[in-house]
C-alpha positions in Angstrom: -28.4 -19.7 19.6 -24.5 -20.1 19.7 -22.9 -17.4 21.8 -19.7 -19.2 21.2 -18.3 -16.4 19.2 -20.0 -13.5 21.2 -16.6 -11.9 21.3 -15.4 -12.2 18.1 -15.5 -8.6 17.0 -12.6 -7.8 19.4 -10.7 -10.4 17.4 -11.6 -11.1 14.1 -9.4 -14.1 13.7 -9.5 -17.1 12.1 -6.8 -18.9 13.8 -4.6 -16.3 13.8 -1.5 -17.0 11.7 1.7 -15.9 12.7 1.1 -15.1 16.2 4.6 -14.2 17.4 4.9 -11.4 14.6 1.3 -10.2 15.0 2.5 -9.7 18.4 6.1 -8.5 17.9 4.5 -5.4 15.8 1.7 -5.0 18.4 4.1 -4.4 20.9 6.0 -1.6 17.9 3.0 0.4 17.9 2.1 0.5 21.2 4.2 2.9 21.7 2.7 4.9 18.6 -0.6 5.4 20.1 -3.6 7.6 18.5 -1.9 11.2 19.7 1.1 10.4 17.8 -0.4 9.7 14.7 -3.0 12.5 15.1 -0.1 14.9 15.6 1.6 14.1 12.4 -1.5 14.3 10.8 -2.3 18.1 11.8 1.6 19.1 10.5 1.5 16.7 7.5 4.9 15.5 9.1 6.6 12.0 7.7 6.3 9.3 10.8 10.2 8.9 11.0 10.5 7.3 14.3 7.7 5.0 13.7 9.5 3.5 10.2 13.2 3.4 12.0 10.9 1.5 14.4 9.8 -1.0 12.0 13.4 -1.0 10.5 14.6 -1.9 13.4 12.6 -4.5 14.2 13.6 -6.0 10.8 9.9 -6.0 9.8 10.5 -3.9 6.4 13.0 -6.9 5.1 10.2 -8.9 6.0 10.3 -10.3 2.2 14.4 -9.7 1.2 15.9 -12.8 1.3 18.4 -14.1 4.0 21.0 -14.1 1.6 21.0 -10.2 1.5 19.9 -9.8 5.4 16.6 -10.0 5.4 13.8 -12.1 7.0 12.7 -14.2 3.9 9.5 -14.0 4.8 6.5 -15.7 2.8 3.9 -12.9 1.4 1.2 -13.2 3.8 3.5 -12.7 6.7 4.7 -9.1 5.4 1.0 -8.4 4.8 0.0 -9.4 8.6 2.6 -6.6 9.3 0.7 -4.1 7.6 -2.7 -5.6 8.7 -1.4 -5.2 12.2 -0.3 -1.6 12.4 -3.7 -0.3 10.4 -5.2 -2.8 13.6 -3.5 -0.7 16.0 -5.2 2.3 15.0 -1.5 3.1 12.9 -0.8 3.7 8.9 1.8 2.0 7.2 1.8 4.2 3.7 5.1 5.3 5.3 6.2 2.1 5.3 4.7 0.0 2.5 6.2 0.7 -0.7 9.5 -0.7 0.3 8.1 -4.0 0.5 6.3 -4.2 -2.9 9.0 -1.8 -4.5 11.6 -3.7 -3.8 10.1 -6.9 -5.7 10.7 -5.7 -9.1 14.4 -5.1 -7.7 14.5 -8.7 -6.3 12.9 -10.2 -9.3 14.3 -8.3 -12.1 17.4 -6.5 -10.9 20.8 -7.9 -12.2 23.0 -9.6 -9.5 25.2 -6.6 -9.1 22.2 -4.4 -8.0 20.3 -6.8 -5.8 23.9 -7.4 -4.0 24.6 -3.6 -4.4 21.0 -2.7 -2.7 19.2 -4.8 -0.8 21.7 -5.4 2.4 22.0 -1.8 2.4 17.8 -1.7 2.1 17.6 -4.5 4.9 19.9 -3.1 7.1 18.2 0.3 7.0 20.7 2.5 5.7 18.9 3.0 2.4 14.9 3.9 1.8 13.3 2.9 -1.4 10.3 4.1 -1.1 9.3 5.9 -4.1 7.6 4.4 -6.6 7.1 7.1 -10.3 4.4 5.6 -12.2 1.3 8.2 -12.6 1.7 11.3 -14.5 -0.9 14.4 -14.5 -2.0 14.0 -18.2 -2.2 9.9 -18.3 -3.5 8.4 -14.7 -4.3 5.0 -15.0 -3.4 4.6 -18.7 0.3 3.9 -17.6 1.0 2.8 -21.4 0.6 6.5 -22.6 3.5 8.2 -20.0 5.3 10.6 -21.3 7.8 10.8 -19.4 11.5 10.0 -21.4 14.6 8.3 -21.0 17.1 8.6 -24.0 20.3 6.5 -23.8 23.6 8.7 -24.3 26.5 7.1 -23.9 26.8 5.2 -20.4 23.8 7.5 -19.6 19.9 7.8 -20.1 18.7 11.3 -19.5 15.2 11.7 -18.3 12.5 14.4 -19.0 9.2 14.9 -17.7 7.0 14.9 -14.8 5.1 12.4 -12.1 2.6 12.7 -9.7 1.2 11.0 -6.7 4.6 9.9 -5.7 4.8 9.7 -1.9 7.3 9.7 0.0 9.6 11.0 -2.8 11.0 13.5 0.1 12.0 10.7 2.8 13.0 8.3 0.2 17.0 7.4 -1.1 16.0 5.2 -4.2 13.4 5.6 -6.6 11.4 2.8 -8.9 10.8 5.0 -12.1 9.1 3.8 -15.0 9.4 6.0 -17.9 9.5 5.6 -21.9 12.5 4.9 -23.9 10.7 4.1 -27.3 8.1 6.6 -28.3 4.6 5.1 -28.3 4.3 5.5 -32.1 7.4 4.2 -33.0 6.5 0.7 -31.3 4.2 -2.2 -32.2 2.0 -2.6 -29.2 1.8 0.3 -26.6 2.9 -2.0 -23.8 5.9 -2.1 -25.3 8.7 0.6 -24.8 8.7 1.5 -21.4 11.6 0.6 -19.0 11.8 0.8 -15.5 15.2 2.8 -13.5 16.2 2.5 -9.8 17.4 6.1 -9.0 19.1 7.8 -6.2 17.7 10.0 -5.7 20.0 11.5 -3.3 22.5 12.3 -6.1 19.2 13.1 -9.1 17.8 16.2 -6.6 19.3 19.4 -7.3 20.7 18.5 -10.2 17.6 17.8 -12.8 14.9 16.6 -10.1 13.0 18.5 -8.6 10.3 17.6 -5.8 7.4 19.7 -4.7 5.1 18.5 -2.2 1.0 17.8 -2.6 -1.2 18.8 0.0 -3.7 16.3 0.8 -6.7 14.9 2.6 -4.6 12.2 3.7 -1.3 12.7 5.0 0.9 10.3 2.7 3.5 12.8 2.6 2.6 12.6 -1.6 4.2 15.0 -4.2 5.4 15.5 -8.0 8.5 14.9 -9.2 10.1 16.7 -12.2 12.8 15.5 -13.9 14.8 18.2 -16.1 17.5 17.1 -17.9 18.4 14.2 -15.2 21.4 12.6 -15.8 21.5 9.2 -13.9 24.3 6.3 -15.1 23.3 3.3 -17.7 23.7 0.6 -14.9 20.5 2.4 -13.2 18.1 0.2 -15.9 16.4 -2.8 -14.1 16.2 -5.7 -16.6 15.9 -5.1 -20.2 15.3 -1.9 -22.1 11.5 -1.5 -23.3 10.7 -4.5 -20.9 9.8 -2.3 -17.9 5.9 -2.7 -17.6 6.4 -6.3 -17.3 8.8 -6.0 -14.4 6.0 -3.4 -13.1 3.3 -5.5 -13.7 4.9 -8.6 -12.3 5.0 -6.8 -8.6 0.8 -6.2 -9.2 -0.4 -8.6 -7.6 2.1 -8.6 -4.5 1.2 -4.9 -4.1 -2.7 -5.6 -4.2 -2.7 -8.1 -2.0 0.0 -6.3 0.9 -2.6 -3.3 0.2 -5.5 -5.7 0.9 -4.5 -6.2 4.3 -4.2 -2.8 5.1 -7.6 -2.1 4.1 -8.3 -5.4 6.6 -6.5 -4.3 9.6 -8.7 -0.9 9.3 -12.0 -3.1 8.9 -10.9 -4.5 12.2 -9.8 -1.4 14.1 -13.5 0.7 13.2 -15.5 -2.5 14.0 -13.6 -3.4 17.6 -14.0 0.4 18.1 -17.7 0.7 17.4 -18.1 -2.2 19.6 -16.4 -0.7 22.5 -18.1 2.8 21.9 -21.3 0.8 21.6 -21.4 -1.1 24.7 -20.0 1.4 26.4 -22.4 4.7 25.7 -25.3 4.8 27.4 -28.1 7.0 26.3 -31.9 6.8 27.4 -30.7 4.5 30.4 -29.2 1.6 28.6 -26.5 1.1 26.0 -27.1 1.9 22.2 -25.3 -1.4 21.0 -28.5 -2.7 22.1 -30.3 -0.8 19.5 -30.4 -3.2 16.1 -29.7 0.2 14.2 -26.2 0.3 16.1 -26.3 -3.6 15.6 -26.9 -4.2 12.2 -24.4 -1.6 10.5 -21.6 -3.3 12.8 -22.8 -6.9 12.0 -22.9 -6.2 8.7 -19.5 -4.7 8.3 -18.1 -7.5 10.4 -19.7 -10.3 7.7 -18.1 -7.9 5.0 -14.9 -8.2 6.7 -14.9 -12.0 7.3 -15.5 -12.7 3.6 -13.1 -10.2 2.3 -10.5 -12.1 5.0 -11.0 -15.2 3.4 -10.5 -14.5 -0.4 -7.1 -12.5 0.9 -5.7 -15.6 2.3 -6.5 -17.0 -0.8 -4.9 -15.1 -2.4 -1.8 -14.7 -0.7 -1.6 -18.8 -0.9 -2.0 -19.0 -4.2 1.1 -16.2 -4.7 3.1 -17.9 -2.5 2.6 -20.8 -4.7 3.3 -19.3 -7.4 -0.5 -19.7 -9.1 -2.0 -17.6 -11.4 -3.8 -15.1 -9.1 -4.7 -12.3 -10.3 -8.9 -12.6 -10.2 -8.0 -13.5 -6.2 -5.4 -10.0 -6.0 -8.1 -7.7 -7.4 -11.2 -9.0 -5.3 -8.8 -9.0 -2.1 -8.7 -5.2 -3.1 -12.0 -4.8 -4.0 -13.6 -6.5 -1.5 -11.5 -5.8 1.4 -11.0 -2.0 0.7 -15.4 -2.0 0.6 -15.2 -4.3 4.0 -12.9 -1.0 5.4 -15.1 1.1 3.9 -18.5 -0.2 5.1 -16.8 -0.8 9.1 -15.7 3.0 8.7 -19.4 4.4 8.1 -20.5 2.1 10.6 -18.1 3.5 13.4 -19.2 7.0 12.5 -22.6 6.8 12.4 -21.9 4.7 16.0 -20.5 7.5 17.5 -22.1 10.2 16.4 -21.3 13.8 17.1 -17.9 12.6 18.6 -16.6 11.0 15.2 -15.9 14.1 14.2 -13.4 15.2 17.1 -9.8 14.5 16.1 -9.4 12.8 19.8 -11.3 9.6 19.0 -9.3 9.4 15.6 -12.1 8.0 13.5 -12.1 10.7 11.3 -8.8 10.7 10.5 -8.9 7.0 9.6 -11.7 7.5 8.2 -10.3 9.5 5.3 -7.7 7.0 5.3 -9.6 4.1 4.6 -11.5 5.9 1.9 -8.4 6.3 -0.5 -8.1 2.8 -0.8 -11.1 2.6 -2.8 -9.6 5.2 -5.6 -5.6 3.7 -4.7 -3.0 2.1 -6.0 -5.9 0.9 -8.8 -9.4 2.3 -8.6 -12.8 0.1 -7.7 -13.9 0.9 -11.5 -10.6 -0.6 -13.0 -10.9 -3.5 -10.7 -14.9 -4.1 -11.9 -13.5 -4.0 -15.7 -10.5 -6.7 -15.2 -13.1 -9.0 -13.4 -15.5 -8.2 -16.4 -13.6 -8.8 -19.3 -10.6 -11.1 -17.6 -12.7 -13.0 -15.3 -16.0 -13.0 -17.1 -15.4 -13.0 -21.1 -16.9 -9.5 -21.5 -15.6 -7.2 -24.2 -13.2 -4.8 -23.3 -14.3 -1.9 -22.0 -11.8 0.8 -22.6 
């Protein structure tokens, strides 16, 4: 048998690509270890020294261009960011949305608001981090929103309410996508709907309103209320009743910098249950020689592989600039099941003791979970794949 690989569960690489910034945010959250995040976790506090970390390190410009100050980084390298702090036992929902959000800025924004913005975002004096999509009454059916924006004047004024929008507290700028046609006053539904940047430093107080969500995870998430909000013409991103596209054209950059999250936590709870494995003795020897430690753990681990490979697929074929959005939805799929799978496996391996807060499995173990149900649910996934992917009819 090759034993080549013997140790390849304390790695999981497959030539590791970019080395010096896997290792640059290594060295970042080693000084967040498990008692940090376990501690913000218990108070449901935002990691605010963590993200001025990353800031500072430059790695949330990762994919700003130079011209505005940032790195001008390819795709995959802001994802190996993200992989690398879920890795390190870390959570970067604090951190994530600026990268994705700030797409439909960089792609869609007018010169004046890219040049207005994103230094200000690279240098780390502004947060855009809030991202209103979901509402309580509409969910995944983003095309029946009800949230408004009439024009009046050299102003649109907004009504209505969102949900599930984290980080709405700790954020400057918000990506809201609201309706400025009504839905039965347009020919298809997708059309209508425009897409705002808001400050939201000026829109609280006076017509937004924020209250917080308490949840199983801490994502610092909350709804938002808009009453009356005044916020000034210029705030539209590209053209009026155009805004699901410029939504929808940051989709498949979000799944796939999601995907690697779920990646870097298949790769935390499987080197974990490895340790944990080798290391507990019970009966006079170490369970990882039992095959009902091994097999869970090998399993996971042959999840994990696959799922790695149709990600860096993926992420090439965005990069260059192929239709990928069959690759984007199995990277989230399949590598949010790989986290999944790696998680159950490093709770059952450690037994009674997964459940003390010390070890932190538990707590990313609810973590991991969400991903199955977030930013797009498993089922939605299944029924692009069946009716995009495989000619079936259209389910809903």
């Amino acid at each position: 048998m090759d034993t080549g690989s013997e140790h390849a569960p304390l790695t999981l690489d497959l030539g590791e690509d970019y080395p010096e910034i896997r290792d640059s945010v290594r060295r970042v959250c080693a000084d967040f270890p498990g008692s940090y995040w376990r501690d913000l976790d218990q108070r449901e506090a935002y990691p605010g020294e963590f993200v001025q970390a990353m800031t500072d390190s430059g790695f949330l410009a990762a994919l700003i261009p130079e011209e505005y100050g940032g790195a001008g980084l390819p795709l995959r390298a802001a994802g190996v960011v993200l992989e690398e702090i879920h890795a390190s036992g870390g959570n970067a929902a604090a951190a994530h949305a600026q990268m994705y959000t700030m797409g439909t800025l960089l792609r869609h924004g007018s010169p004046a608001q890219k040049a207005r913005y994103l230094p200000a975002i690279a240098r780390g004096e502004l947060r855009l981090q809030a991202f209103g999509v979901t509402e309580p009454g509409t969910g995944s059916d983003t095309t029946r929103l009800k949230t408004r924006a009439v024009r009046d004047g050299d102003t649109y004024v907004i009504n209505g309410q969102k949900v599930w929008t984290s980080r709405a507290l700790y954020s400057d700028l918000m990506l809201l996508l609201a309706r400025t046609t009504p839905l039965d006053q347009v020919a298809k539904r997708t059309e209508g709907l425009s897409v705002f940047l808001v400050d939201m430093r000026e829109a609280v107080g006076h017509g937004m309103s924020i209250r917080p969500i308490h949840a199983m995870i801490n994502h610092n998430t909350t709804e938002v209320f808009f009453d009356n909000l005044r916020i000034p013409a210029d705030s539209l991103i590209g053209d009026e009743g155009k805004g699901l596209r410029c939504i929808l054209d940051g989709m498949n950059a979000e799944r796939i910098l999601i995907s690697h999250e779920s990646l870097g936590d298949a790769k935390w709870f499987i080197r974990t249950a490895v340790k944990y494995a080798n290391e507990r003795v019970v009966f006079d020897r170490p369970i990882g020689k039992n095959q009902g430690i091994q097999f869970p753990i090998a399993r996971a681990y042959a999840q994990t592989r696959a799922a790695e490979l149709v990600l860096r697929s993926a992420a090439a074929m965005f990069e260059h600039a192929l239709p990928c959005g069959e690759q984007a939805n199995l990277s989230k799929l399949l590598t949010a099941e790989a986290a999944w799978e790696a998680a159950e496996a490093c709770m059952q391996t450690h037994g009674g003791f997964a459940y003390a807060r010390e070890y932190d499995i538990e707590r990313k173990w609810r973590e991991a979970r969400v991903q199955r149900t977030a930013p797009i649910s498993t089922n939605l996934i299944l029924s692009y794949l069946a009716e995009h992917v495989l000619g079936l009819p259209r389910s809903y």
